[in-house]
N, C-alpha and C positions, 0 to 999 in steps of 0.2 A: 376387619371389624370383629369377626367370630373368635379370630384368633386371640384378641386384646378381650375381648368378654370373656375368654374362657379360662385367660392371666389371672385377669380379677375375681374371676371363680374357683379357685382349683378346684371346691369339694365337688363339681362336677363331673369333673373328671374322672370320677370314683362313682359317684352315683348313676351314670347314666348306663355305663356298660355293669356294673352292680343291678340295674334294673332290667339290662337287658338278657344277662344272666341268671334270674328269679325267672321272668320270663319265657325263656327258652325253658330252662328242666322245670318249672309248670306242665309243660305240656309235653315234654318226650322221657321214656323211661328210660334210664341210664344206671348203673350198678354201683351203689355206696363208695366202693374201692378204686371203680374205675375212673369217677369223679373225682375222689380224693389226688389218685396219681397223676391225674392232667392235671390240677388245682397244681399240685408242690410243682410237676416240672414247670411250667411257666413263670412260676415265683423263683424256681434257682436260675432260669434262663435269667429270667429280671435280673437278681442279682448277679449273675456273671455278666450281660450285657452293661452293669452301672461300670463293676469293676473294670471291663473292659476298654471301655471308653475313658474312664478316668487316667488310665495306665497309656494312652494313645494318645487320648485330645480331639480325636477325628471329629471334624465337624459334617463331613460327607456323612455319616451314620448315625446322628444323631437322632434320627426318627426310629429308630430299631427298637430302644427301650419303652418310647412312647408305645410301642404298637403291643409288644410282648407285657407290660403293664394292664392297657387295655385287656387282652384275651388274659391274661390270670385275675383279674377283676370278674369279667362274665363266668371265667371256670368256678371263682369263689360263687359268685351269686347262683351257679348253677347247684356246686354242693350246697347250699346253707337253706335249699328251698326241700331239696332231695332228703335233709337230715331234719328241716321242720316241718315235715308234709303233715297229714292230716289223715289219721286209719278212721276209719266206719265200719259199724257193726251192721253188714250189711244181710239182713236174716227178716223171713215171715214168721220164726218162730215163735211159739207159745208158750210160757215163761214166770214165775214168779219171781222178781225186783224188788229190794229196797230202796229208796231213792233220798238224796237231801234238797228236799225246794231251795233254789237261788232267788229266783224271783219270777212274778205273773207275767203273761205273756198278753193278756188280752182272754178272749174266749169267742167260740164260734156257735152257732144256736145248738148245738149239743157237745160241746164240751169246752171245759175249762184248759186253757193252755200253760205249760210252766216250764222255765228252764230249770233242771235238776241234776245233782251229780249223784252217780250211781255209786250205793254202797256195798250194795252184794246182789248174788243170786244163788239158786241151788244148782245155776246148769253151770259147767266148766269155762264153757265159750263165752260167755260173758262175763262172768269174774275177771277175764283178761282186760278188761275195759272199767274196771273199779280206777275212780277218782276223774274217770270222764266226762264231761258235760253233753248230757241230750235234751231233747225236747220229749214235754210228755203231756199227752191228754187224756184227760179226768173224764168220766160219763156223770154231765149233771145230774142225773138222776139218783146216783147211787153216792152223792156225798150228803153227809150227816154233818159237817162242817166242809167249811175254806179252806186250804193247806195254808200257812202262811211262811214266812221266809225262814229258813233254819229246822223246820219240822220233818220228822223222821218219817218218810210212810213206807209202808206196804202196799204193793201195787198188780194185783192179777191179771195179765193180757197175753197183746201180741205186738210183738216186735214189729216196725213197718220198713218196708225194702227202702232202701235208698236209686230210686228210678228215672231215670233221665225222660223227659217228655217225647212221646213220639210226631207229636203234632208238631209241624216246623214253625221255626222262631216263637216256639214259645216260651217263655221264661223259664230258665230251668231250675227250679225250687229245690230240687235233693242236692244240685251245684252249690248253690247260694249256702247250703246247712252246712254242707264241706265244708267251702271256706271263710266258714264263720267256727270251725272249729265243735261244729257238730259231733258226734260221733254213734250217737243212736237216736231214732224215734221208738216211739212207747205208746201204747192207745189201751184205756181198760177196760176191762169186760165190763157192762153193769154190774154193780152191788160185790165188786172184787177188791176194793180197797179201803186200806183205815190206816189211822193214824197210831205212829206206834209213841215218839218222844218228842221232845226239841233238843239239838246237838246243845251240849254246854261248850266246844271248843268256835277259838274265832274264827271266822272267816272274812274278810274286806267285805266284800260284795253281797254276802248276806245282810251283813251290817250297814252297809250304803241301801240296801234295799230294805230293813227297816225305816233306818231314815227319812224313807221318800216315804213310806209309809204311813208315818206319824206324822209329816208336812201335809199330807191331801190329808189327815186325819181333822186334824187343825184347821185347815180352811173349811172345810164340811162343818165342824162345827158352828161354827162362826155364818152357818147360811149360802156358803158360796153353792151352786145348783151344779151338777155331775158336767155336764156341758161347759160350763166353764173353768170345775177344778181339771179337765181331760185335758185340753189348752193348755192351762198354766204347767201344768206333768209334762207334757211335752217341753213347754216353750224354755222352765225353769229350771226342771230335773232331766230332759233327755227321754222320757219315758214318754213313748206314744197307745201305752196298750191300752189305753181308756180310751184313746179318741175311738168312735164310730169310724162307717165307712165311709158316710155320706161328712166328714168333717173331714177326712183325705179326699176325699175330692174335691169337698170344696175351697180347698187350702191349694191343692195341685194345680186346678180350672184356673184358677187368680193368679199361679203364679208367688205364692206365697208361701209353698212349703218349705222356704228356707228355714223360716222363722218358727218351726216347730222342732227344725232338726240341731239340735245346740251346736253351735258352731262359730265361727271368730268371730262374728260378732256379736254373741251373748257371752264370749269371754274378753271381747273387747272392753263391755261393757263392764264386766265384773272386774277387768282392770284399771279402767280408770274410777271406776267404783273405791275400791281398795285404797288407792292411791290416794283420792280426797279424804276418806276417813280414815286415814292414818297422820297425813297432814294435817287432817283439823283435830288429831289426839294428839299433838305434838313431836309428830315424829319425823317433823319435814327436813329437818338439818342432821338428824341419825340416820344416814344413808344407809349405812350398813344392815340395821336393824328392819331399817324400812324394804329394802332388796329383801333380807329373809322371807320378813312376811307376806311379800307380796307374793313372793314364789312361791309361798307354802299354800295363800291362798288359794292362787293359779291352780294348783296342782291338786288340791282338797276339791274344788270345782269341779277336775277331771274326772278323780276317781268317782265324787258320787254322781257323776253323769255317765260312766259307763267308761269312759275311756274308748270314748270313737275317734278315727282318725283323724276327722275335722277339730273335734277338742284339742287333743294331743297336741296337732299341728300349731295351732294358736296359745295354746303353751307354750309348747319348748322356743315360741319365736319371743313372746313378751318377754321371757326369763331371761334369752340370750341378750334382751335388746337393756332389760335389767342389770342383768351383770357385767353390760358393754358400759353403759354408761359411770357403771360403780369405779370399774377402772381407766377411763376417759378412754375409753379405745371407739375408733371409727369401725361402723361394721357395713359390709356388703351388704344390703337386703337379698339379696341372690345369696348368696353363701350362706344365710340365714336358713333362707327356704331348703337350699342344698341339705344343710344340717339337718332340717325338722324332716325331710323326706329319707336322710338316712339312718337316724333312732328310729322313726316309725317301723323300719324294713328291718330292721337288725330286729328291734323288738319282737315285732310278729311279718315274715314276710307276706305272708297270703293279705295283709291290708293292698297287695299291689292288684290284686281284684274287686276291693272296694269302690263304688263308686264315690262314694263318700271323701275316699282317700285323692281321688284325682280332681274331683270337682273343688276342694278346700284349696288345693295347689295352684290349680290353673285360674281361681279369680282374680287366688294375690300376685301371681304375676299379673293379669291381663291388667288389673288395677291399677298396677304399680309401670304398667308400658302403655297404658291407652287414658287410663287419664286425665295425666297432665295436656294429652293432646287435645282431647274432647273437652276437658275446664275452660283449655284459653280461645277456643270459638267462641266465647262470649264472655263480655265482661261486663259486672250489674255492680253502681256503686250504693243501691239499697242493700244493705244486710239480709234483711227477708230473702231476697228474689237471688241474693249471691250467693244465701246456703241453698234455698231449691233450688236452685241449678248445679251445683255443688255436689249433691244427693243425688240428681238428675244425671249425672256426669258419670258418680261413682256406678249404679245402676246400668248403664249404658257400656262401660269398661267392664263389667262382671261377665255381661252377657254374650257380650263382643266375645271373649274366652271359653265361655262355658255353653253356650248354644249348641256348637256342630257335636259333644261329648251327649247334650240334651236327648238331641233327636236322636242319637245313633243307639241313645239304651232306652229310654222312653215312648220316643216314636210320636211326639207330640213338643207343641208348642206354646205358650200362654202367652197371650195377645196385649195383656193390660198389666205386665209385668211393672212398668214403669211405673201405674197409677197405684196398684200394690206399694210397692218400694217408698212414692212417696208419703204414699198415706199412713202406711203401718210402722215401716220400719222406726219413725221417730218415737210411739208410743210403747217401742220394746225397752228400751231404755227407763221409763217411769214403772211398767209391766215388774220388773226384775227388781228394779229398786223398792219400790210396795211388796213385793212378796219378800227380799231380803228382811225388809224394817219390818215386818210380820211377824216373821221368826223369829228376829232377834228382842221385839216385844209382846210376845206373845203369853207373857206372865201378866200383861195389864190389860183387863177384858175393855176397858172403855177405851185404848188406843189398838188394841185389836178390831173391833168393830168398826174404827175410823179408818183405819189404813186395807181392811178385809173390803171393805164398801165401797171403799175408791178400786182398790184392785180389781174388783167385781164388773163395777161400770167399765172403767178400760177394757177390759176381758169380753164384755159384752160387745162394746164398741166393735173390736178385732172381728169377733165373729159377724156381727151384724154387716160389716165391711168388706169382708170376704166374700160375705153370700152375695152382697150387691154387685159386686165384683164378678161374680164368676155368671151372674144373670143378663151381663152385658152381653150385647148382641155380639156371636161369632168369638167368645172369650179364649178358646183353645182350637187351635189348630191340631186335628188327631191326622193316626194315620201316613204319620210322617216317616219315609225311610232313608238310610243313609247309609252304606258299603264306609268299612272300615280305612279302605284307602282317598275315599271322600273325605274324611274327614281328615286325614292327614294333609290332602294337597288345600285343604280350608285352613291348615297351621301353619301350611307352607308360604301360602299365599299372605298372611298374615306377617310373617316374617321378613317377607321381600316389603309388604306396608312401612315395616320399620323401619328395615334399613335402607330405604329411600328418602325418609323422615330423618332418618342420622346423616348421612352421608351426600343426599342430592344428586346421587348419578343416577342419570337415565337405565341405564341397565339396567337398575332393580325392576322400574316400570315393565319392559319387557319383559322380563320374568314373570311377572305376578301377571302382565296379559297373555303370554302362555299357561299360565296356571287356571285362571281364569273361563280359560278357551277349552281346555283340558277337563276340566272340571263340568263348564256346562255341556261338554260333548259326552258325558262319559253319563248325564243325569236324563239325557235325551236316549243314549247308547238302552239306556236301563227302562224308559218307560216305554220305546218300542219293542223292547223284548220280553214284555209282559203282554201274557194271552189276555183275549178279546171278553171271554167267560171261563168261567173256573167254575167246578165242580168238586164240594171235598165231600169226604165221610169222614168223620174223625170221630174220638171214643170222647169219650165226658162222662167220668164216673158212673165208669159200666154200660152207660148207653148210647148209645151209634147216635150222631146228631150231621144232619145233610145239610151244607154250607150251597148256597147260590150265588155269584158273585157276577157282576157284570157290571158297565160303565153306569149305568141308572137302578140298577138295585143290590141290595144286598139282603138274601135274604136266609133265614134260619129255620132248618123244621126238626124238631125236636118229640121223642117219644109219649112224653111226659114235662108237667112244668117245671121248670128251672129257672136260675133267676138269672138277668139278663147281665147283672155282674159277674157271674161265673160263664157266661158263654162269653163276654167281653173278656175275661181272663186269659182261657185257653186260645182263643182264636184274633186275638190284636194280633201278633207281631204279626200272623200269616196275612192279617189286611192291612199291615202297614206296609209289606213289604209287595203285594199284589196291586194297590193304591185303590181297596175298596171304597166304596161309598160309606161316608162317616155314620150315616143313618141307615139304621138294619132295623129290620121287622123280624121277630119270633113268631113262630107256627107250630102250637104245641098239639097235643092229642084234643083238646076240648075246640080247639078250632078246624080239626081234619073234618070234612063230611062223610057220606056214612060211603062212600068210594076209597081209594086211595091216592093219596095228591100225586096229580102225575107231572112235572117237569116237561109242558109239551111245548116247551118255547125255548128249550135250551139249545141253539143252532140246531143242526140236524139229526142230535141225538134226543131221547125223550126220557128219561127217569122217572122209576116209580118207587115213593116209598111208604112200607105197608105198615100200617101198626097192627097190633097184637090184634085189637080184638074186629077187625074187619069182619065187614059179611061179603064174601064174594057174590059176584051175582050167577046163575045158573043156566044162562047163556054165555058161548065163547065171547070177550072186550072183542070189539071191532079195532079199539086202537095198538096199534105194536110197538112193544116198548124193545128199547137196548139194553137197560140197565134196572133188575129189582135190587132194593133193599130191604131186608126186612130185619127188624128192629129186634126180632125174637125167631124163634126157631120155626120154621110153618109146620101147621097141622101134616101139610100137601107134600107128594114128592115130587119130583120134579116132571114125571109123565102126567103126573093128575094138574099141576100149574100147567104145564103145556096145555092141557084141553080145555082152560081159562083164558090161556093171552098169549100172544105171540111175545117172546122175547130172544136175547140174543144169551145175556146172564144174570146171574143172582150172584150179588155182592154179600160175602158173609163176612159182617162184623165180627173184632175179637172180642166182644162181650157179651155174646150168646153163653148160655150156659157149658159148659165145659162138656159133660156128661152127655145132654141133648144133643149139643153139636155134634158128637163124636159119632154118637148111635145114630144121627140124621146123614153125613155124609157117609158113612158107611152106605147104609141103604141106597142112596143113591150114587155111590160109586161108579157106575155104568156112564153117568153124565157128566165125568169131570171136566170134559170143555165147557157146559156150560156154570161152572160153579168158579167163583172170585176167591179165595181163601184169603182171610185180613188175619195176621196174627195179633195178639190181646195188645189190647195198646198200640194197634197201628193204625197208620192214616195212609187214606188214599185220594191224592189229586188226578184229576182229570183236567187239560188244559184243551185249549180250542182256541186253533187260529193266533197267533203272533201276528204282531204289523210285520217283522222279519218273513212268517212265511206269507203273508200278503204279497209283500213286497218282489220276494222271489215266486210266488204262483204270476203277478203279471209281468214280471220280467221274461219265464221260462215255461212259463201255465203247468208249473208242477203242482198235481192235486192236494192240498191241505186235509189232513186227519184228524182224528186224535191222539193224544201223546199222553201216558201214563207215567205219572212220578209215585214210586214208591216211599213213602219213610217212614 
């Protein structure tokens, strides 16, 4: 059966070792030449293997070309990643920039964010990087205006490193700027920039981000409130820099951020959009004419959305399915997708780290193989109840695909995905069509205000729906984790689904209950070999914050206040992957007592962590600690702490001050056994007790410790 799917596919044949070839030199360095030479010998092996066998006939050999094909496919895909890789200007240095605004990024409570391409500077080493795209942040305080798209500024800073997080499974955000074609960050001094021009030359994307500009300008006027033009910028244009935090969340919690992220079905929508107003302008029997413009549409859609993977994807499939029918050709849906997966790769391969890119792929397959199978378990001869179900089906086939990709980058689940899907998804279609007939009327102020008011209410609806949604009890499953070959034997297993569903032999059954088996042993293998309690230090902009974790708490003690979405930031993946308690408690300075919080319950060890401005007491602590932390450099050295409390050592954060630090271990150099050295940006786990060593202490009564992971 794979072999006759893969007839009816050839372009996979090409794309899959194409893909596995990006893949591969993604991650391992390999020399421009040396790639090049393996690339051609395997392509003239190819052709002397066709030749050779034509000249023969041999059917004993017939698999040699397939194989040597395959490997100069992955050689190709390996040079083509190697030759579009992606350089960064990876430097802390201090610097005056010219920059051209592309478009807003959003802004954070002290600075404005913007994508900008760099048009000069006076140092050498960045001028190498003129016409490249960074990210750059403005200091509110020091602008006198907006930058807006196309304007020329002058910009006085510092360049920001490109740093890989040290805290484990944390999102790694200097990764992400890579492969989105980053190539510097930029942050400015107060009161260091001004505006010099506006380029008079064009540029796409400056001019698409006018565009968007003048559309939210337009509903603004018209009364639409910032909360709900943030929505419609997301849902219409692509553009989520307006939305708030707290409207990604509540858009994530439900289960609904699809519907923000433009994607096939806001181009589905604009497809058959198209297609009825050009049929009702009479262009239903001028195929030819009407094929243009649909694909011009399609395509004018993409570019002012940005041109995401998911867009693209849903283009190049309507078009091909457009220009299939113009020439009455029958088309594989599969060779379709093939197609759209390999323009996107050819275009820019680094989309193959998008997640974007994989989640648009893997629904319209699951859609397109689960289905038909989940439709016909029932069947409603009311209309109403045959499209909910319908919707209910397609929702159910999406996720069926796209869940084990969910958890494995996310770490989380949305409980009421369904009720989303059915509630919302119908209103995105009216959403788009109101805001199209907006624009396109937006020269007549009394059919403006009629179509901006309706838009409004729907738009509120959405929101009001969401939040309800996301307030239902137990809405998101957090803290979900998932090993990358889990998620493989969940597509495996998926696969033997089907083809038991094709074919009827029992032996797929087997398969998939080895898979199965495999699968749940391997999810059990994983939560007994997570320790009992956990103990981190990890850095957080600059200051040491001490992580408690164990089956009934989890809890946070921090120097100073922070907000609880940035400790949620830096530290999910590590409790997704530890299987913290979803509910954590912050302990910041204004909650310490006038002691130091001591950790006297963490198994047999006790930790203490000190803030700055403590009063010791003037009698030796009766209690004996294993482990200080202190948050800032001590007054004390470590003879004058010994004559305070007994300990074992002092843990020194990398975000003590540089200077202090230096001249504090110095002095007490004499005591380096007791002193923990953290380098800047690093973290340190302390585990305790595995069911593993449980399990081997009553098997062999070998005594259990503690175990130090460095990262």
């Amino acid at each position: 059966m794979i072999s006759i799917f893969f007839d009816r596919t050839p372009l996979l044949r090409f794309v899959i070792p194409f893909i596995i070839g990006i893949a591969i030199g993604g991650h391992i360095e390999i020399s421009f030449w040396s790639l090049s030479f393996v690339m051609f010998f395997f392509f003239l092996i190819f052709f002397v293997c066709i030749i050779w066998l034509r000249k023969q006939a041999s059917y004993k050999w017939r698999f040699v070309p397939g194989i040597v094909f395959v490997l100069s496919v992955v050689a190709f895909g390996m040079f083509y990643i190697q030759m579009r890789k992606p350089i960064v200007l990876n430097s802390k240095a201090k610097s005056d920039i010219v920059v051209k605004i592309i478009s807003g990024l959003g802004e954070t409570s002290k600075s404005l964010k913007y994508n900008v391409e760099l048009v000069g500077s006076h140092d050498s080493v960045i001028n190498n990087f003129i016409g490249h795209t960074g990210r750059l942040y403005l200091n509110k305080e020091s602008l006198d205006q907006h930058p807006l798209p196309g304007d020329i500024w002058f910009v006085s800073g510092q360049l920001i490193s490109f740093e890989s997080p040290r805290i484990p499974f944390m999102f790694d955000y200097s990764d992400y700027l890579k492969k989105n074609r980053i190539s510097f960050q930029f942050i400015s001094f107060s009161g260091s920039c001004y505006y010099l021009k506006t380029t008079q030359s064009f540029d796409l994307f400056i001019f698409c981000a006018k565009i968007k500009r003048q559309l939210m300008q337009l509903f603004a006027d018209y009364g639409m409130v910032h909360e709900e033009r943030a929505v419609l910028n997301a849902l219409f244009l692509g553009d989520k820099s307006e939305l708030s935090v707290d409207q990604k969340e509540h858009f994530a919690t439900a289960g609904a951020m699809h519907l923000l992220a433009v994607s096939g079905l806001h181009v589905g929508i604009i497809y058959l959009l198209a297609g009825f107003l050009l049929n009702a302008g009479g262009l239903k029997r001028k195929r030819l004419v009407k094929v243009i413009c649909i694909v011009l549409m399609l395509w004018g859609y993409a570019i002012l959305t940005g041109f995401s993977p998911s867009v693209m994807r849903a283009s190049i499939m309507f078009s091909m399915m457009e220009v299939g029918h113009l020439l009455k050709r029958r088309m594989n849906i599969f060779n379709v997708i093939s197609a759209s997966l390999l323009i996107i790769l050819l275009l820019d391969p680094l989309a193959i780290y998008s997640i974007g890119f994989w989640l648009s792929h893997v629904a319209v397959v699951s859609i397109i193989l689960f289905y038909p199978l989940i439709n016909r378990l029932f069947t409603f001869e009311f209309i109403p109840f045959k499209w909910i179900w319908s919707l209910f089906s397609v929702s159910i086939a999406a996720q069926v695909g796209t869940f084990p990709l969910g958890i494995a980058i996310f770490h989380e689940f949305p409980v009421y995905f369904i009720i989303s899907n059915l509630l919302l998804i119908p209103i995105v279609a009216p959403i788009l069509t109101l805001a199209i007939l907006s624009v396109m009327f937006h020269f007549s102020s009394f059919l403006s205000i009629m179509l901006i008011g309706c838009l409004s209410d729907l738009l509120r609806f959405l929101n009001n729906s969401v939040e309800w949604i996301e307030g239902l009890p137990n809405s998101l499953w957090s803290h979900l984790y998932m090993d990358w070959y889990q998620v493989a034997l969940i597509y495996l297993g998926l696969i033997f689904v089907l083809m038991f569903r094709e074919s009827w032999h029992l032996k797929y059954i087997r398969y998939l209950v080895l898979v199965v088996l495999f699968l749940g042993f391997s999810f059990q293998i994983n939560h007994w070999s997570k320790p009992n309690q956990l103990l981190v230090v990890a850095p957080l902009r600059g200051n040491p914050v001490v992580n408690f974790i164990d089956h009934d708490r989890n809890t946070v003690y921090v120097n100073r206040d922070v907000s609880v979405r940035n400790i949620e930031y830096h530290l999910k993946g590590l409790w997704s992957y530890y299987k913290a308690p979803v509910d954590f408690e912050v302990i910041s300075n204004d909650s310490f007592p006038d002691l130091p919080v001591i950790f006297d319950h963490w198994g047999a060890c006790s930790v203490l962590f000190v803030r700055k401005d403590v009063e010791w007491p003037s009698n030796k602590l009766s209690q004996s600690i294993n482990w200080i932390i202190f948050d800032h450099v001590p007054m004390q050295s470590v003879d004058e702490l010994e004559l305070i409390i007994d300990f074992d050592k002092i843990i020194v954060p990398g975000s003590w001050n540089k200077d202090e630090k230096g001249k504090w271990l110095q002095e007490n150099s004499s005591h380096a056994e007791k002193i923990y050295l953290l380098e800047e940006n690093e973290a340190l786990i302390i585990k305790e007790t595995t069911y593993w060593h449980k399990l081997n202490k009553i098997l062999f009564g070998n005594m259990v410790g503690l175990s130090l992971n460095l990262r």
